[in-house]
N, C-alpha and C positions, 0 to 999 in steps of 0.2 A: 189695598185702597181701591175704593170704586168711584170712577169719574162719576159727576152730576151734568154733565154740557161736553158742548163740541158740535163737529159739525156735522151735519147730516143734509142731505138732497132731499125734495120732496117732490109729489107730480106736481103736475098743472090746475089739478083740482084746488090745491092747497096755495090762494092765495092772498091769505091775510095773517098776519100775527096772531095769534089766538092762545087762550089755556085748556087743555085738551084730558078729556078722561081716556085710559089705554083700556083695550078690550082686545081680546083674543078671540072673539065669537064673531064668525063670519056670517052666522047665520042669527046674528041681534034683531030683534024687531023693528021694521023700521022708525018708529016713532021714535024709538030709543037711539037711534045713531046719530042725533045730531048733539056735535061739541066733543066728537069721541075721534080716536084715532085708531086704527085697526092694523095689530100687528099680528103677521099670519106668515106659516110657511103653506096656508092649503091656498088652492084655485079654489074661486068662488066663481059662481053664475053672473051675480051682478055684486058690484058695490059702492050703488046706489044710496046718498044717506051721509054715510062717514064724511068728517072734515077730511081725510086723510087716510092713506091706507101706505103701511110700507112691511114689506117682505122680511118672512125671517133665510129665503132661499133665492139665490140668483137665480135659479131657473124660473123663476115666473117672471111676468112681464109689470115689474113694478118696483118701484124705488128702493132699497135694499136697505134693511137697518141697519146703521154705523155699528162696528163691532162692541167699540166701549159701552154702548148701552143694550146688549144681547139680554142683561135683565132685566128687562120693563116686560111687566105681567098685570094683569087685570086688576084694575084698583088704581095704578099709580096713574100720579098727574103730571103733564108735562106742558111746556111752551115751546108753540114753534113758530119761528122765524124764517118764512120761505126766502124773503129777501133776501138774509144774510146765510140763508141754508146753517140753519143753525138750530141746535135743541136743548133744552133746558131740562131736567128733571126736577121737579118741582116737591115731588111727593112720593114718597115710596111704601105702597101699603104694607110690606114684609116686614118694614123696618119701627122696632118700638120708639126709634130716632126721628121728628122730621121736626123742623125745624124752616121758619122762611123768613129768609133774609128782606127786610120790607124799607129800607133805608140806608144807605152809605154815610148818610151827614152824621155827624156828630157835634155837640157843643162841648165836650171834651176832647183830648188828645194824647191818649195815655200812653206812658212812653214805651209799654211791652204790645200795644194794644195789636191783637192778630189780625186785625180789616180794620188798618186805616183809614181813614175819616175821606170822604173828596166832598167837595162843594156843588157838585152838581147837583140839578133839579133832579131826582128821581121818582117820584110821585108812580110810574109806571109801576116800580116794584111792591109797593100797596095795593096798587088795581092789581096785581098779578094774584095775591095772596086773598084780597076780599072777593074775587072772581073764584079763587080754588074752591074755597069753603065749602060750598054745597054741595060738592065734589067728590070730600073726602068723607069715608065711612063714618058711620056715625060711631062705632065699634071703635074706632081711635081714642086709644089710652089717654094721650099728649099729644099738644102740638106745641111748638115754643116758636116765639116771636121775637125777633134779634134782630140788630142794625151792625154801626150808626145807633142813633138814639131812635127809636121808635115812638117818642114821644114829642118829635120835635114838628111833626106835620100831624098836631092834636085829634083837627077833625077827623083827618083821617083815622086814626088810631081807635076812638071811638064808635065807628062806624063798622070798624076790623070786630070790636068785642062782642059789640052788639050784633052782628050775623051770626058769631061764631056762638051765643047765646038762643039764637036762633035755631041753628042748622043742625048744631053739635054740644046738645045742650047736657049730655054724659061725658065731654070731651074735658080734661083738663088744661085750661092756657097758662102758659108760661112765658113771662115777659120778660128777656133783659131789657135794663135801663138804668142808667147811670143814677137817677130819683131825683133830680135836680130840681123839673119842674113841679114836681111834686111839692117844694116847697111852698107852690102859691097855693092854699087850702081849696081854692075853687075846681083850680083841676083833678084833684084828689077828690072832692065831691062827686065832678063830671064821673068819675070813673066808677066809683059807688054806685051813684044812682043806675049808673044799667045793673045793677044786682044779678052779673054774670056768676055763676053756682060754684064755679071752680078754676079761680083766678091768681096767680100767684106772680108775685115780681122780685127777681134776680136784681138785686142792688149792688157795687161793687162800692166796698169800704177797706182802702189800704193800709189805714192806721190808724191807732189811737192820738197820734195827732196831728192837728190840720195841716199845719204844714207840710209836714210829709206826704199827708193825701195829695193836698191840692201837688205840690210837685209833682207826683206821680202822673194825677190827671191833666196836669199842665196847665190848668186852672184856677185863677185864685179865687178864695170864697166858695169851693165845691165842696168842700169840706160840711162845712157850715148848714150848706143849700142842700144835701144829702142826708143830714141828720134832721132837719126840719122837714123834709122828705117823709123820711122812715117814719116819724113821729106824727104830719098829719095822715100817715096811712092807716097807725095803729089806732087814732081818733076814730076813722071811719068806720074799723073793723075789716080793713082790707089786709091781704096775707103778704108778709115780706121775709125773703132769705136773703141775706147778708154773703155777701161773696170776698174772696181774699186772694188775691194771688201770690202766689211766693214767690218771690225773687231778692236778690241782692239789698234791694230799696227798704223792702217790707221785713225779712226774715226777723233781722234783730230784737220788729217789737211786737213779735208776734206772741210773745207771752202774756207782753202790757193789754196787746189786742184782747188775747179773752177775758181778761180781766174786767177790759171797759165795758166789753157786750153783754158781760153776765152782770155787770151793777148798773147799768145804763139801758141797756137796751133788754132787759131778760123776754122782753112781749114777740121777740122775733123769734119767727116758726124755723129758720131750718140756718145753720152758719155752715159754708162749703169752702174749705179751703182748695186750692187752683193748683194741680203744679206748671209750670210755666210751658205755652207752645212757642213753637220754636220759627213763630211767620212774621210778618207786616215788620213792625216797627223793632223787635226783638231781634232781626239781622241786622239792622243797622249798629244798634244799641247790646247787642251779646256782652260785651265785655264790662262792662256796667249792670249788669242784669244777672247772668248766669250765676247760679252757685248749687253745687253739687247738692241733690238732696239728701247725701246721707251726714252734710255738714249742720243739716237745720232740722233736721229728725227726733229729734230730744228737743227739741224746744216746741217744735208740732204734737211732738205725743203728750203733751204737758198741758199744751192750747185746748186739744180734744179732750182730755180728758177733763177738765180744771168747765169747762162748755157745759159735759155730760153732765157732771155733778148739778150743776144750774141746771138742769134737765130741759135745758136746748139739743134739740137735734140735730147732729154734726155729723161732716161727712169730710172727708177726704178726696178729691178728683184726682185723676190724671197723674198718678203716682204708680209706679209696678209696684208689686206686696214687697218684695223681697229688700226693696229699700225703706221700710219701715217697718220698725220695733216691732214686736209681738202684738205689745199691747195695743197697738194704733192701727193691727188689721183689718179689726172688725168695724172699722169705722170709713174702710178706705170702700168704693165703689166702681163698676165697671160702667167708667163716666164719658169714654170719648167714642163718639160717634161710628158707627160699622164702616161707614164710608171712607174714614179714616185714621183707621185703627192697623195697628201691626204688632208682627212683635221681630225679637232678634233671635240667632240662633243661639243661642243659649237658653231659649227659653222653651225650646224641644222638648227637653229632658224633666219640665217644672210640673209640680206634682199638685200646683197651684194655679197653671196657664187659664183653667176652663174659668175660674175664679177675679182672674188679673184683669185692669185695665188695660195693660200695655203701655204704647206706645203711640204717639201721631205721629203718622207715618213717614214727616219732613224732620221727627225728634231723631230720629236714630242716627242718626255721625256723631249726637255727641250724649249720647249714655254716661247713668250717674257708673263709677266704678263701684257701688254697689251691688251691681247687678248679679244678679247668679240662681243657677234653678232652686228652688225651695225642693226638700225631699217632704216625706208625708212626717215626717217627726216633726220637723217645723213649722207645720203649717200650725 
């Protein structure tokens, strides 16, 4: 697991909040050092220029980089916080993962949901993310945009698509959002019309039917508002993947589920089935929620497969191989995040690990008893 934040000292040059590009080049031009932040174990002559400058060596005479972030190398973005001595990692060019949190609120409150909803004004964490943008290489595969609703502070959100249509116009965006608002046809317009190249939005749909949705989402009528959602998107010709989380709530209809999306909704690009993290609102709620996935694996290999045939493109997250069927391998993906990803030791010996998702890294106390190394005949 690799931290993203924490605390860090910085000089006295460093005294405003800012989002900062990292460079390792002591010897940058100057024109080019302003908005950068210079991490070095060399002595330089002067440094001159930089928002900031901190050491990868206590021998030199300068603020010393906190150890949890020894990986920040050239490319990545970060936020710093002199006040609170405190640093963010924002962006990591290594990583085919980055992802930025731009919203805590939500108008749902779902009961597995892993970042809980808070009501605070957060508006700063959009400026942090529409300030990255021109930041980040233009060589960036993806970038996904996740809350909270990310749709709930509009302007903003439109103002996020259209930079990033701008800056990073080879980049693919990736939108969770619940698709609520999407049910007034105007915003779904607003979104259109930036005719952003490579836009896709993460919808979550917990069942085939409302009630069970809306229960999940702790919402009434999101059900409803989610499927007129999805449907004035496919008006526009805008891209939607249908998300599913498995749990307790959900498993039993999850066969009903592909059923509904392959006669209902066939126009949706991509159906990801979730296996469940194990943060936010899921430790309160475990015992309600949890169910072994090798108890709902035959009913998932049936979903996938029963999907395929509709010739939707489906995937499996957050599941290890070894607790699904054969057949439901090639459909499973190495889904969760490098920053928080792990495996157990049993998974040493797996002749499938390079292949596997794994694990989140707070999932491992409670392991399906499925578990175990795949040899090469299995795979």
């Amino acid at each position: 697991m690799i931290r993203l934040s924490g605390p860090q000292s910085f000089g006295p040059e460093c005294a405003s909040e800012k989002v900062l590009r990292v460079t390792t080049n002591s010897n940058l031009p100057s024109p080019l050092r302003h908005g950068t932040v210079l991490v070095t174990d060399e002595l330089a002559d002067i440094y001159v220029g930089f928002h900031t400058v901190l050491s990868r060596s206590d021998r030199l005479n300068l603020p010393t980089l906190a150890s949890w972030a020894s990986y920040l190398n050239d490319g990545d973005i970060v936020y710093v916080s002199p006040v609170k001595s405190w640093l963010q990692v924002l962006y990591r060019k290594s990583s085919p993962i980055n992802s930025f949190l731009v919203t805590e609120r939500c108008s749902s409150n779902c009961v597995m949901c892993s970042q809980p909803p808070k009501a605070a004004a957060d508006d700063h964490l959009y400026s942090s993310f529409i300030e990255s943008i021109p930041m980040i290489p233009r060589s960036a595969q993806e970038v996904g945009i996740t809350g909270g609703e990310p749709l709930l502070n509009f302007d903003l959100f439109i103002k996020a698509i259209e930079r990033a249509r701008a800056y990073l116009p080879e980049t693919a965006l990736h939108v969770l959002t619940n698709g609520r608002l999407l049910a007034y046809l105007e915003n779904a317009r607003r979104i259109a019309k930036v005719q952003h190249p490579d836009l896709m939005f993460g919808i979550p749909l917990y069942s085939d039917l409302s009630d069970r949705h809306d229960f999940v989402v702790q919402a009434r009528g999101a059900f409803d508002q989610t499927i007129r959602g999805i449907i004035n998107m496919q008006r526009l010709g805008l891209r939607v993947e249908v998300r599913f989380v498995l749990h307790r709530l959900t498993v039993d209809r999850v066969r009903e589920f592909a059923r509904f999306i392959a006669r209902n909704l066939p126009f949706v690009e991509h159906v990801a089935f979730m296996g469940l993290e194990h943060m936010g609102y899921v430790k309160m709620n475990f015992d309600a929620l949890w169910v072994d996935p090798v108890d709902y694996v035959d009913d998932l290999d049936f979903a996938v497969q029963h999907l395929s045939r509709a010739r939707i493109r489906t995937s499996i997250y957050n599941l290890p191989l070894c607790v699904l069927p054969k057949s439901a391998r090639p459909f499973a993906q190495r889904s969760i995040s490098d920053w928080k990803n792990d495996f157990l030791p049993a998974c040493d010996t797996c002749a499938a690990k390079s292949e596997c998702a794994g694990f989140f890294s707070w999932n491992l106390t409670c392991p399906s008893r499925g578990i175990h190394p795949l040899s090469q005949v299995e795979i």
